[in-house]
Every structure is written in structure tokens, then in C-alpha cells.
N, C-alpha and C positions, 0 to 999 in steps of 0.2 A: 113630384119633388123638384124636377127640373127648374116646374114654372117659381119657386119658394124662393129660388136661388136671386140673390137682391144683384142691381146689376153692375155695380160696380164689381161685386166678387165673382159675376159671369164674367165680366172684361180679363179681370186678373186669371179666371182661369183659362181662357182662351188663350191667354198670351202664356202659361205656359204650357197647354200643348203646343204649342208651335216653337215654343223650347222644345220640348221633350220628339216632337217631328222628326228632328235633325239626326236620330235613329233609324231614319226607314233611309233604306237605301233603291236609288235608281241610277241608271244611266243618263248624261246628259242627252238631251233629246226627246225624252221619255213622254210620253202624253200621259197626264195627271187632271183626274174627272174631280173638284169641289164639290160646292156648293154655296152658295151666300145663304143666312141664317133668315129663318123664320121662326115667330113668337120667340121661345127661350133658347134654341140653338146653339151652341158653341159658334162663335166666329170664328169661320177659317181664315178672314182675309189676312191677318199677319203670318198664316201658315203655309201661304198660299204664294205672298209675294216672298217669301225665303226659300220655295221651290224651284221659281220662275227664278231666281237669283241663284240658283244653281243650277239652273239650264233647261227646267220643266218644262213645256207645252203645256198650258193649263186648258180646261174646258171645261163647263158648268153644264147641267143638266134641263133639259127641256122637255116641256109635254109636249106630243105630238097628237095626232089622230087616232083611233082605236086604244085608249090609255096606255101610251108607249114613250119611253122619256128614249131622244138620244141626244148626243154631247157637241154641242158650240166652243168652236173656239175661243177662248175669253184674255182677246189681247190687250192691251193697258188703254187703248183708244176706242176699247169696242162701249158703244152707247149701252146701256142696259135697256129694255122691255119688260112688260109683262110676262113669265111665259107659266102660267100655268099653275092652281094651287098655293096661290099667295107667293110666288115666288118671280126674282127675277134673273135677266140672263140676256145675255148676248143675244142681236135681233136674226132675223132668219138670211141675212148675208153673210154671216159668218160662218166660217169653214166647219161643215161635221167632221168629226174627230173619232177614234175607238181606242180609249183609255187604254193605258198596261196596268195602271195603277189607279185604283176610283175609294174616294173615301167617301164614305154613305153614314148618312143621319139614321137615326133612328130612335125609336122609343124607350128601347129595356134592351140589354142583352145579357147572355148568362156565363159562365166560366167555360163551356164549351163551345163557345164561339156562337152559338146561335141569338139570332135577331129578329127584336120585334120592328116591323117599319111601321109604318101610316096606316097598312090595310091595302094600300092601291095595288098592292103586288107591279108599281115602275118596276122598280129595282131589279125584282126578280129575273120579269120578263127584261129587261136591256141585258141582263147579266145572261142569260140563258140565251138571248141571239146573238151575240157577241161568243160566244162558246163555241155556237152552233157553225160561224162564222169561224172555228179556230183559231180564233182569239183566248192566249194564256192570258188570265186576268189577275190582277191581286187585287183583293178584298180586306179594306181597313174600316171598320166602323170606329161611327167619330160619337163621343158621347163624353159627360160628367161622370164620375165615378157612383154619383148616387142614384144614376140610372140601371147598376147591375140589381138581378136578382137571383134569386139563386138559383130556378130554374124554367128554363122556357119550351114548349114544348113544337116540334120541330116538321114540317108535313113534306112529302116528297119533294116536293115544287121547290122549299125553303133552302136557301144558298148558306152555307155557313161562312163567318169570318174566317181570312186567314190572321189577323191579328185588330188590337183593339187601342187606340190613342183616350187617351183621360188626360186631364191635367196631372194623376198622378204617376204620369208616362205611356210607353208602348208596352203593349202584355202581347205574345205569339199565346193562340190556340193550337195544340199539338194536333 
């Protein structure tokens, strides 16, 4: 349903999550994990530079070795690369980073916070060394509202949201 979404009315709804953003609360200083969009994606980049313009540390995510993403610093002069999965990101001189705050793609999610990703289990495993690391993290999946359904079904490994941005705002999972 994502892919259906024509793209001028993906523009429009990206730009209002990135209204409706202006809800999540951090500290300034705060390291904040994106993403820049692939196939039909939500754009973060206006979500992104209204973060950084409230004092974010932003960093995008990268593939590594052994299928393990971790996070580049992505500062306004940083060149973009390849890094992985059709995606791009800051090149391998840029500073790694351990998010407080990481907002994640995904495919489908469901009224309990749970998430369908790609398959690659990144997410999972950075999210669970970063833990491991005692690293408190918060957890926002980034998605269209026509990507809920109504239920997904959940395996140990699986990290649930702590809340979820749509263009038709931010929803908390209790």
C-alpha cells in the first residue's frame, strides 16, 4: 500500500510528520539515529533538519560486516556513500555514534507496538548490543498510517516500539 502512495502525497506526508515530530521530546545534545528513504519511505530529511535545529546529534545507519548496522555521524558537510541495502550515509570517517533516540523504517506495525522490518534482523541485533552495552534507548518507528495492521505476530528476539510517528501524528504503545 506504501508503494500506491503517489508521490507528491508521500512529500505532503512526510512534511507532516515532521510537524507532528515536534512532540517527541529530547535533550539538547541528544544523539538521534534517521535514516534517508528507500523505494517509498517516508522522508525524514525535513524531520531531521528540525531536530538538528533543536540541538540533535543526528546519525544515519550503516551496514557493517557480519549483517550489523551501526550509526555515522551525519553532519551537514558529511559527503554521502554507498553504505549498504540500497541505502546511503555518511563515509567510514565519520564519527560512530550510540543513538538515545533511533527512529526505524519498517514495513507493517501493529497497535501493540510491534514491528515488521526488511527481514535482516539490523535493527534488532544494533538495538540489542546497544542494550547489552547499557545503552537506555528509545524506540520510534517511522511509517504511513496505511502500513498498520492489525496484528503482527512477535518472536523473542523481536524489540517492540516505544511509540510510532504517521503523518497522522505520534501514537505511545503503553
Amino acid at each position: 500500500m506504501r508503494d500506491a502512495i503517489a508521490t507528491g502525497a508521500r512529500i505532503e506526508m512526510s512534511l507532516a510528520m515532521a510537524e507532528a515530530a515536534e512532540a517527541i521530546e529530547f535533550d539538547p545534545g541528544s544523539v538521534i539515529a534517521g535514516y534517508l528513504p528507500i523505494r517509498s519511505e517516508p522522508d525524514l530529511r525535513p524531520l531531521l533538519a528540525r531536530f538538528r535545529a533543536r540541538g540533535a546529534r543526528l546519525c544515519l545507519p550503516v551496514v557493517l560486516a557480519r549483517q550489523t548496522i551501526a550509526f555515522r555521524a551525519f553532519e551537514r558537510e558529511s559527503g554521502l556513500v554507498d553504505t549498504g541495502f540500497g541505502t546511503t550515509g555518511p563515509g567510514p570517517d565519520a564519527e560512530l555514534l550510540d543513538p538515545d533516540l533511533m527512529l526505524m523504517p519498517l514495513s507493517a506495525f501493529d497497535g501493540e507496538g510491534n514491528r515488521l522490518g526488511y527481514g535482516a534482523g539490523h535493527y534488532d541485533r544494533a538495538i540489542a548490543r546497544l542494550r547489552a552495552g547499557g545503552k537506555r534507548l528509545r524506540l520510534i518507528g517511522t511509517a504511513f498510517a496505511c502500513q498498520e495492521t492489525e496484528s503482527l505476530p512477535a518472536e523473542p528476539h523481536d524489540v517492540a516500539l516505544e511509540m510510532i510517528l504517521t503523518e497522522q501524528g505520534l501514537r505511545s504503545f503503553g
